[in-house]
C-alpha positions in Angstrom: 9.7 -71.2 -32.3 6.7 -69.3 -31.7 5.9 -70.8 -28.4 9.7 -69.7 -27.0 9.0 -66.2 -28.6 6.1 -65.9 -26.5 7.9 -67.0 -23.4 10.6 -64.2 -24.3 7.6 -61.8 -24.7 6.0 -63.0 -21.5 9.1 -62.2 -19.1 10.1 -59.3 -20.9 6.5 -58.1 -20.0 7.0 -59.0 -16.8 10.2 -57.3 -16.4 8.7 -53.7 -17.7 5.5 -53.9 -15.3 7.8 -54.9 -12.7 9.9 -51.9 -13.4 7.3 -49.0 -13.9 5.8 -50.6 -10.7 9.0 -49.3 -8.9 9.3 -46.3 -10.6 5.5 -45.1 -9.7 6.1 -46.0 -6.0 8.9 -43.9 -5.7 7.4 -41.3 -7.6 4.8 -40.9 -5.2 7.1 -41.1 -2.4 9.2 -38.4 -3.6 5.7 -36.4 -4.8 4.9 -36.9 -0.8 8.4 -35.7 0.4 7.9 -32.7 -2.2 4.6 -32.0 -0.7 5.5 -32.2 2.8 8.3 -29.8 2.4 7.3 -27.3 0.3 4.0 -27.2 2.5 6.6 -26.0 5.4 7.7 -23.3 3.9 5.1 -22.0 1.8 3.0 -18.5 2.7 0.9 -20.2 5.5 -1.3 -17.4 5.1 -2.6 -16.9 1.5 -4.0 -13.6 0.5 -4.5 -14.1 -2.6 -8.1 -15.4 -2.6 -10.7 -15.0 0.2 -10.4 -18.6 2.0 -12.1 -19.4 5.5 -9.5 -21.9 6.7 -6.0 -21.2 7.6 -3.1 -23.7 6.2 -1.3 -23.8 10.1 -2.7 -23.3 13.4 0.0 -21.5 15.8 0.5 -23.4 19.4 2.6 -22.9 22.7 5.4 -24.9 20.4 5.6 -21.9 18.3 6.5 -20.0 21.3 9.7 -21.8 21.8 10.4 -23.7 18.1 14.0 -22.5 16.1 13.3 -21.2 13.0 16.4 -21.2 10.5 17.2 -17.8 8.9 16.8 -17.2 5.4 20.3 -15.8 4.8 20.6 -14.4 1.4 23.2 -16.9 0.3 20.6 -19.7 1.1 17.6 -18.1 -0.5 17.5 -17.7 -4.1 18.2 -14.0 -6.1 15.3 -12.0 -7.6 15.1 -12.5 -11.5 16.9 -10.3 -13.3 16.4 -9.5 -16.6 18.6 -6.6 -17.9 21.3 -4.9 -16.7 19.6 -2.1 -16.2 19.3 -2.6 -12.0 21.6 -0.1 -11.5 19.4 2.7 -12.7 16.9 2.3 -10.5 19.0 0.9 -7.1 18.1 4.1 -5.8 14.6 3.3 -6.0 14.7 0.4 -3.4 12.5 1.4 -0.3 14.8 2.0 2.5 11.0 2.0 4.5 9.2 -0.7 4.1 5.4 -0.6 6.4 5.2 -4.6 6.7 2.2 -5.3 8.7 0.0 -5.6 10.2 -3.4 -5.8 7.9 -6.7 -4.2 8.9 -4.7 -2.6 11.9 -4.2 0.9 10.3 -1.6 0.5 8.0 -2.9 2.8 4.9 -3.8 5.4 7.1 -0.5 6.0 8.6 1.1 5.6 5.1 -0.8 8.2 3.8 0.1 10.3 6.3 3.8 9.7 6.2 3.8 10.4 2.5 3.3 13.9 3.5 7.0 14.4 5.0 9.1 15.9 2.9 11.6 13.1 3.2 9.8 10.4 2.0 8.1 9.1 -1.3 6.1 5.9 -2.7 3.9 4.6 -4.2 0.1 4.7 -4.9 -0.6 1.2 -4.6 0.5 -1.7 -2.4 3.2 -3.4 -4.6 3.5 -6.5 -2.4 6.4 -7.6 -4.7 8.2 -9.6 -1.8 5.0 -11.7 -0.9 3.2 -12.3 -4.6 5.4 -10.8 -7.2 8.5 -11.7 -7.1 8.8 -13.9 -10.0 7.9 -10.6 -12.0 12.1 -9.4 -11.8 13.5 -7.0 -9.5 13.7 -4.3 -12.4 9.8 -4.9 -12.8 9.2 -3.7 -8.7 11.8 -1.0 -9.1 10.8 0.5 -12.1 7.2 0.7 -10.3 8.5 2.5 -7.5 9.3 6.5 -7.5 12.4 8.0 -6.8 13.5 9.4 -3.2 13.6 13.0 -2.9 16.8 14.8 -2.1 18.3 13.5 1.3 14.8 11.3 1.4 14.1 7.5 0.8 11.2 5.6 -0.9 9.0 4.0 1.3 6.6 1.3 0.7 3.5 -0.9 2.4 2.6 -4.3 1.9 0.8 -5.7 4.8 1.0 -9.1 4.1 5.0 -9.4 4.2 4.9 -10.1 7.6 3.1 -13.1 7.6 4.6 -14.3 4.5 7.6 -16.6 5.2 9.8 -15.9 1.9 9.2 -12.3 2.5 11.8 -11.3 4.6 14.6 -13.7 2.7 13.6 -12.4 -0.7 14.4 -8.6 0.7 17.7 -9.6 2.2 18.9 -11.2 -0.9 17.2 -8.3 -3.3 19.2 -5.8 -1.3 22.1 -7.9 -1.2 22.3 -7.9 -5.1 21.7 -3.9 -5.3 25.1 -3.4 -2.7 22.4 -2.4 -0.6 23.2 -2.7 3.2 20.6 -4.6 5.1 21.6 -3.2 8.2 20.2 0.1 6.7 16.6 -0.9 5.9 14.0 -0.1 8.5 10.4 -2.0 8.9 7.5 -0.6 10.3 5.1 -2.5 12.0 1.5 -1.5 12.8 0.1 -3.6 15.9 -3.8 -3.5 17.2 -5.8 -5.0 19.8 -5.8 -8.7 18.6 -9.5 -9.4 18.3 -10.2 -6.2 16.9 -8.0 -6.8 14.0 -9.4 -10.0 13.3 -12.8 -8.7 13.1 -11.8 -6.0 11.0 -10.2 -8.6 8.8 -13.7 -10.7 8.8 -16.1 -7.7 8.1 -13.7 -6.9 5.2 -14.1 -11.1 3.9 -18.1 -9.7 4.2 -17.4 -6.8 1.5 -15.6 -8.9 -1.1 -17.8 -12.1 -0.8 -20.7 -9.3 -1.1 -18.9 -7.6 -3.9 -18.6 -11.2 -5.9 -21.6 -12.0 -5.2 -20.4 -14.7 -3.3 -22.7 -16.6 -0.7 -23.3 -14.8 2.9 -20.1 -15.3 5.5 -21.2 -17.4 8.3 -21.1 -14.8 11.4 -17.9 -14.2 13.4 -19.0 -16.1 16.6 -20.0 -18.9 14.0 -16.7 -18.8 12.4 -14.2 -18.9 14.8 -16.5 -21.8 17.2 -16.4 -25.2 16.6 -19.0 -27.6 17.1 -17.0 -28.3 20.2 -17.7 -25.3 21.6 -13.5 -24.9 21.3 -12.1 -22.0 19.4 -11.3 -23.0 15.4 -7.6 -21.8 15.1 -7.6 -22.7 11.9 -9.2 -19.1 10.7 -7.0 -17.2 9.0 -8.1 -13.9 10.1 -7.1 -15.4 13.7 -4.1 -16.4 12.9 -2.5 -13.2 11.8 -3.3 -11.7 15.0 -0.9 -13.9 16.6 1.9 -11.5 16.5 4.6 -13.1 17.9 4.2 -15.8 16.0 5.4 -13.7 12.8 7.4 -11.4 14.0 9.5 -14.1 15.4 10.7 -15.1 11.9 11.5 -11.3 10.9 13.7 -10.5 14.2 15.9 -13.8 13.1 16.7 -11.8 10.0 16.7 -8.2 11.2 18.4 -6.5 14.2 15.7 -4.7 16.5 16.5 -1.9 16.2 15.7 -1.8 12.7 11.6 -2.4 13.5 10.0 0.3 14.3 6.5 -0.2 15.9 3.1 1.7 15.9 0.6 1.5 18.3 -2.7 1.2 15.8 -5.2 2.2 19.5 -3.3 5.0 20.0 -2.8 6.4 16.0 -6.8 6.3 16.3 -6.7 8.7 19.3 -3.5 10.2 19.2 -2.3 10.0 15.7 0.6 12.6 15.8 1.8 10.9 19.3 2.5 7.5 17.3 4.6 9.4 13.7 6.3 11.6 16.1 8.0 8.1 17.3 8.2 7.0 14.0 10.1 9.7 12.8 12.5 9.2 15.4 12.9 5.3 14.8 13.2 6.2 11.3 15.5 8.2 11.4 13.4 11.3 10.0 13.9 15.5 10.3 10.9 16.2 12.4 8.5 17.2 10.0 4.9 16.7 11.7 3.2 18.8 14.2 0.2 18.8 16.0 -1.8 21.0 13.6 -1.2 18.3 10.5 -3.9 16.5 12.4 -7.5 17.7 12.6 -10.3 14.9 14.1 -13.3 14.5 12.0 -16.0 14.4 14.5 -18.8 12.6 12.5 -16.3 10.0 11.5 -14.3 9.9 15.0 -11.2 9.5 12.9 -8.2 12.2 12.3 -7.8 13.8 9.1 -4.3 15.2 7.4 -4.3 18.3 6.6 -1.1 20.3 5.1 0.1 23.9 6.9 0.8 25.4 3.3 -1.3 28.1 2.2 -4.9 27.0 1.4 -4.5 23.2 2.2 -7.5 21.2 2.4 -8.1 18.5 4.6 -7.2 14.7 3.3 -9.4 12.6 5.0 -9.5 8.2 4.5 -12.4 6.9 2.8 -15.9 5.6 3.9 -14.4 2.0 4.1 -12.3 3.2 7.1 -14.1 2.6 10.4 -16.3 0.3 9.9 -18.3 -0.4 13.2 -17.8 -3.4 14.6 -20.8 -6.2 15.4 -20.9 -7.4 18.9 -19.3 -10.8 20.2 -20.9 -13.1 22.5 -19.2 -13.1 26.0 -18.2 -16.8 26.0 -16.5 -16.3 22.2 -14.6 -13.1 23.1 -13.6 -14.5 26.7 -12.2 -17.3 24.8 -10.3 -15.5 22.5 -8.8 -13.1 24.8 -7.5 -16.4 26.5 -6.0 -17.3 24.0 -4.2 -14.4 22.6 -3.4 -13.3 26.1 0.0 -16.0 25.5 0.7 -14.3 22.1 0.2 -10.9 23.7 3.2 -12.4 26.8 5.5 -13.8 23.8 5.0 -10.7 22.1 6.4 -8.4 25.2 9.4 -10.3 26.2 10.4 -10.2 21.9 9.9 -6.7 22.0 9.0 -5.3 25.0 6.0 -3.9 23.9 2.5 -4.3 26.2 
């Protein structure tokens, strides 16, 4: 009796490993689909921590690759957690300054909060890139209302590179009756290598700031042992401009991006929101005398034309002066963005 109990015992052992053997393999193998797909479409370039390395490395296939739009019926609603949306629809920014980083971006900003037309907020909410499991009525109720006949406008640099950015506004408008058709984007371009080492002398700061260990030098960073260029930086990567704005002009109509020259808002700053307010739609507000140059700085300060205005000038971070690059790195780069720079003019015509 015993001996055919343990027989029954035996098997039915048997049986279970057998099974949980199954069930781990295709655990794994739908853990390794998961994996695999969600590393597709997550934010391929993470700003929420300072990391060296990239998570994709954009090629000539990028140049030429589909990408599927996120329409707002395929891409999931914001979290809503009252009904109190309505109340602040009018607070959804009709302006939205998506990119890109280190390129000038808070300067103009701050200088289009000034019109008269337009309002925002302090801070960079970047709702659509890190926030948006926080509820829509938790980004709206942050945001200030427009002014009469205005809009709210808003900058987040890092939308542009994020790939759930630009569905998660579509279908965020879509639930506030909002036509997408009327949102406009502004987006801030810069010589490529320039931005990048903006991008990696402000890396320096923080690491310094958390008393972090020293960043390797630029030329280190961005040079393999090779002697080949390490694509995998992300501070390269988000200078390849096509690359992103690719994604956003499958969602968006063109005319709807408006685009700022980040050389020329340096040297010319009223030149480049003189466009702006045209491509956005703007009364012309600005003139010429808004903008007075700060000669020991080299950059242009706002100042109002009301009675006893003072000057508003950015602060000391602005500017920083830029380290030289060996001849055989920068060669290299320029290159290499010089086929970003091509795919970027025939998207959008600009040089």
């Amino acid at each position: 009796m015993y001996k055919l109990y343990g027989r029954y015992f035996a098997a039915l052992l048997l049986v279970l490993s057998s099974y949980l053997v199954i069930v781990l393999l295709s655990t794994n193998q739908h853990l390794a689909i998961s994996v695999r797909s969600a590393h597709e479409l997550e934010t391929v370039l993470s700003l929420t921590s300072i990391a060296i390395d990239g998570n994709y490395t954009p090629t000539e296939q990028h140049l030429t690759n589909t990408q599927l739009s996120f329409h707002s019926k395929e891409y999931p609603k914001p979290t809503v957690f009252n009904n109190s949306l309505s109340s602040f629809a009018s607070h959804f920014p009709r302006i939205m300054i998506i990119g890109f980083g280190k390129a000038g971006t808070k300067t103009l900003y701050e200088f289009l909060k000034y019109h008269p037309q337009l309002s925002g907020p302090e801070t960079e909410m970047r709702f659509f890139s890190r926030h948006y499991d926080q509820g829509l009525e938790s980004y709206l109720s942050s945001l200030p209302p427009p002014s009469h006949n205005g809009f709210v406008i808003e900058k987040s640099p890092d939308y542009v590179i994020v790939p759930e950015a630009a569905g998660r506004i579509i279908a965020s408008a879509d639930s506030l009756g909002i036509p997408v058709s009327k949102l406009k984007f502004v987006v801030m371009l810069r010589n490529p290598i320039d931005r990048a080492m903006s991008e990696y002398l402000e890396w320096k700061v923080q690491r310094y700031l958390r008393r972090e260990s020293v960043l390797p030098g630029f030329d280190t960073l961005v040079t393999l042992e090779t002697g080949e260029l390490n694509l995998n930086i992300k501070f390269i990567n988000t200078s390849c401009y096509a690359y992103h704005l690719r994604r956003w002009l499958k969602h968006f109509r063109a005319k709807q991006m408006c685009y700022a020259d980040g050389g020329a808002f340096i040297s010319n700053p009223y030149q480049v929101i003189q466009k702006l307010e045209s491509c956005l739609n703007l009364n012309p507000y600005f003139t010429e005398d808004n903008f007075v140059l700060n000669h020991k700085r080299g950059f242009y300060c706002f100042q109002d034309q009301s009675f006893n205005s003072h000057l508003h000038c950015m602060g000391e971070s602005k500017g920083r002066p830029h380290p030289p690059i060996k001849k055989v790195v920068r060669d290299r780069l320029v290159e290499y963005f010089s086929e970003w720079d091509e795919a970027l003019k025939n998207m959008t015509g600009i040089n």
